[in-house]
MIFITI-192642 format. One record per residue: residue in one letter; x, y, z of N, C-alpha, C in turn. Coordinates in pm, whole numbers, plus 50000, padded with zeros to 5 digits. Layout:
! MIFITI-192642
AXYZXYZXYZ/...
! end
This chain:
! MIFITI-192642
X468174966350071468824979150057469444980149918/X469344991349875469514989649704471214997549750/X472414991249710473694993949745474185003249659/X473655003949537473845015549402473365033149490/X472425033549563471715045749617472775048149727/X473315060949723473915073849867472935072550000/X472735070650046471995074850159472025086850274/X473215094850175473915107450240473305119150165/X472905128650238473055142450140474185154550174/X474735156850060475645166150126474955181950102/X475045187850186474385203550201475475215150163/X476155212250192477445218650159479185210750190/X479905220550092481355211250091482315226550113/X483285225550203484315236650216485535231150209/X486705235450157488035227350207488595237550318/X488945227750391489375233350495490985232250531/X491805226650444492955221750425493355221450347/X494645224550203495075215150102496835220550114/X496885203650057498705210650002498965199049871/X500045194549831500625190849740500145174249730/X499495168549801499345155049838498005148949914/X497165158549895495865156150005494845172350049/X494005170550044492395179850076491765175950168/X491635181650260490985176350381489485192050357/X488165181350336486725188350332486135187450413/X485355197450479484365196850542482915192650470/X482235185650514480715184050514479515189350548/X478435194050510477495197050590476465186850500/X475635177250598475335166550556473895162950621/X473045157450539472015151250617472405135450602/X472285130650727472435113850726471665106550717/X472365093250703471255083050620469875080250735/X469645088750857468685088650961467935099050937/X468395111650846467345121950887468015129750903/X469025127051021469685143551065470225151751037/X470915161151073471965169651020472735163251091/X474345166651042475345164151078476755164251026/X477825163251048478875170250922479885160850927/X480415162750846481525150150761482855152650766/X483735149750787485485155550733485695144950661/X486245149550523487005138550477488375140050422/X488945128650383490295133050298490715128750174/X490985141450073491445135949988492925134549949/X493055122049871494735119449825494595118449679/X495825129149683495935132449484496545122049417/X497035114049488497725102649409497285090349479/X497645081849376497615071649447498495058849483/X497945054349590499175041249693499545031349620/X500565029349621501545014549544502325012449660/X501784996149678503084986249745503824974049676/X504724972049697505084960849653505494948449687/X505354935349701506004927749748507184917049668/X508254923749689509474921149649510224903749705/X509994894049576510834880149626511984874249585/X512744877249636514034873149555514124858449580/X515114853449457515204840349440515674827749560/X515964834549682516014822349801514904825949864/X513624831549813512404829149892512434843150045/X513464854549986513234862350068512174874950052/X511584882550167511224895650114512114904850164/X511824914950080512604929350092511804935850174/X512224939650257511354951950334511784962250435/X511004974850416511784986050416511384990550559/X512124994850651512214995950779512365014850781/X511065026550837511095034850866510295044350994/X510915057850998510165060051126508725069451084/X507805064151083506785070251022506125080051115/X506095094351088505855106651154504605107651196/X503205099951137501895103351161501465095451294/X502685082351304502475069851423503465073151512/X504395082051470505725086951567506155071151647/X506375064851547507045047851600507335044351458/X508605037151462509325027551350508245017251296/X508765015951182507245007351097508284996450973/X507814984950986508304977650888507754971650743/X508114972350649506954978850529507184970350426/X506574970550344507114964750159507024977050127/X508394980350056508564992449953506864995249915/X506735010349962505235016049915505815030949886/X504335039249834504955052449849503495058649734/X503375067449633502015068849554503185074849440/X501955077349337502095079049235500735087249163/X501215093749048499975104048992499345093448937/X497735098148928496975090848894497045089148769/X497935102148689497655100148515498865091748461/X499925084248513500555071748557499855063648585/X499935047948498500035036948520500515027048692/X499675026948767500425020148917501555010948884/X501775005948816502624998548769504095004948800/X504225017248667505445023448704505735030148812/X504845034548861504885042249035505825031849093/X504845017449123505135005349183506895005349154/X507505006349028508875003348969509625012048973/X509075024348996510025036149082510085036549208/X509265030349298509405027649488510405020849473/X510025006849420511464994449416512854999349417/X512835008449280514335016849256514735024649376/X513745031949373514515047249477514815042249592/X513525031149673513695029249777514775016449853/X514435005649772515784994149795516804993649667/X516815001349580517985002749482517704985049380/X516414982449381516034971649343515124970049145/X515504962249073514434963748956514464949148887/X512924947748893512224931348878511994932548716/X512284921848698511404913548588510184903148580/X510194905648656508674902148729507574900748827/X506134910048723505234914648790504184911748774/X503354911048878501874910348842501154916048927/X500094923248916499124928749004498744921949116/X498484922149207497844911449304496354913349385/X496534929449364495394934049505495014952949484/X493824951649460493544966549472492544970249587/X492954979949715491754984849826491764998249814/X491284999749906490865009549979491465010550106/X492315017950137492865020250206492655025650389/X491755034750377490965039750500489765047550471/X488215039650454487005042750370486405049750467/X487135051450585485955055150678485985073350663/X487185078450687487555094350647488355097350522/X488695087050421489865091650364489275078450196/X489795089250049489215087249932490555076249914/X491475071549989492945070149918492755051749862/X493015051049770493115035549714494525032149656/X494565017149699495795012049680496055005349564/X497265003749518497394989449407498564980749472/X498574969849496499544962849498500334954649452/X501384950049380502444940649299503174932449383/X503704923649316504384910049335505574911849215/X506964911549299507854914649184508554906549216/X509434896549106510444889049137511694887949046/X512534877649055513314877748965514084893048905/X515114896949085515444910449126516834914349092/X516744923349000518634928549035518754940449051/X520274942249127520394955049195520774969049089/X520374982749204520874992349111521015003449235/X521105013949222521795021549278520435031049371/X519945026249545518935031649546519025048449577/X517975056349549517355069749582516445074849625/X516575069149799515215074549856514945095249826/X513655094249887513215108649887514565111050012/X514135127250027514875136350123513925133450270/X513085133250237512495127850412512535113950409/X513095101950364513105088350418514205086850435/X514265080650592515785075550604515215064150609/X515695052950538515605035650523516575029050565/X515615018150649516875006350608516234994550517/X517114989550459516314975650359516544962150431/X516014952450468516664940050485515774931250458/X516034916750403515584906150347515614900150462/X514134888950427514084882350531512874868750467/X513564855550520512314846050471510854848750439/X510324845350328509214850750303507774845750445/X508044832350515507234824050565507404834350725/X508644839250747509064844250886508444858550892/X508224865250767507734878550805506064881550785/X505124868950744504234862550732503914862050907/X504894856650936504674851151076504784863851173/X505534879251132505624885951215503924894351159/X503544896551048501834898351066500934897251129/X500914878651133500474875551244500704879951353/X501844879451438501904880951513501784899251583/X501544904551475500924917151467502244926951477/X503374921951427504454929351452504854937851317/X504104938151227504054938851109502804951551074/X502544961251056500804961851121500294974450986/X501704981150898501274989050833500014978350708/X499154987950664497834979250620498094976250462/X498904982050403499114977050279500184966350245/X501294963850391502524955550407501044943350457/X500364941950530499464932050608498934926350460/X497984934850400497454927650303498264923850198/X499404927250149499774925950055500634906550065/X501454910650210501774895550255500974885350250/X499964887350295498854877450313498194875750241/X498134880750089497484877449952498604871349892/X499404875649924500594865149848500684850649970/X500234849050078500814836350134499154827250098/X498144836650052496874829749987497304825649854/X497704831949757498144828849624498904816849646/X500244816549758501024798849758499574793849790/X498944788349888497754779649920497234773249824/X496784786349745495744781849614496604782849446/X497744778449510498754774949368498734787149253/X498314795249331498314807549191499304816549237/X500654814849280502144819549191502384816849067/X503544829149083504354823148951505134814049027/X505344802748924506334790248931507664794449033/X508464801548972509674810149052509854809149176/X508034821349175508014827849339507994812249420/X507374805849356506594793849457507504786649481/X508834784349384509494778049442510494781249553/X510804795249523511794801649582511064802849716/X509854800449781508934802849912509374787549960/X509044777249892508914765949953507514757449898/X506854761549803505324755249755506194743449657/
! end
């Protein structure tokens, strides 16, 4: 199968939705079988930044909210988007601020996905920030937060244990508890974890 080639045709495109943050299109489509058949998809104008925040006794920061689309409380690493004609980086360093009143001196990229490929264009970036001091936070007008730190190895363990489940908090933990494994922290983080 040559992976470069569409195997989709699109026949027509309508939006059927937009506002300040996302386009939701209709499809009219022939599929990769032959048939007709139609598509919804979604687009996001910006894009996703998470972060995973380690302060120097090996804790993470993470942000505890009630997320409206799951109508159930969700436990998170500071995330949120940013315009695309922005650097993810600073997006990433304005969540930290607004949301735990937090700002690192140290960062590094860790992880870029795709977020939900099956209906939706939205891609992520994710960071590793450490070496943290405080400042005065400013969530948005729709987040009510709470922040609390917690061993980096224990909230690892609530992933697993699937208690953890938003998809950019899942991957982002678990590329950082691969990075201790395969010795590629920074020195700091690794020590402040326990490597």
């Amino acid at each position: 199968m040559d992976e470069a080639k569409n195997p989709w045709r699109v026949l027509s495109r309508a939006i059927r939705y937009e506002n300040d943050w996302v386009r939701v299109d209709h499809h009219e489509v022939v599929t990769p079988a032959g048939g007709a058949g139609v598509y919804g998809t979604v687009h996001f104008k910006n894009i996703a930044t998470g972060v995973v925040p380690i302060d120097g006794e090996g804790n993470v920061v993470l942000v505890g909210q009630y997320r409206f689309p799951l109508g159930a409380y969700s436990w998170e690493i500071p995330e949120g988007g940013g315009s695309r004609d922005i650097p993810a980086l600073d997006s990433a360093q304005r969540e930290l601020r607004e949301e735990c009143g937090l700002v690192a001196n140290g960062w590094t990229e860790i992880l870029n996905m795709d977020i939900s490929n099956s209906v939706t264009d939205e891609r992520g970036t994710i960071f590793l920030a450490w070496n943290l001091s405080t400042t005065s936070a400013q969530p948005d007008e729709t987040e009510q937060l709470q922040v609390v730190r917690k061993p980096f190895w224990e909230v690892v363990a609530r992933v697993k244990r699937g208690e953890i489940r938003d998809s950019m908090s899942v991957a982002g933990l678990l590329r950082v508890a691969f990075m201790a494994r395969e010795g590629e922290l920074p020195e700091q983080v690794a020590k402040a974890i326990g490597i």
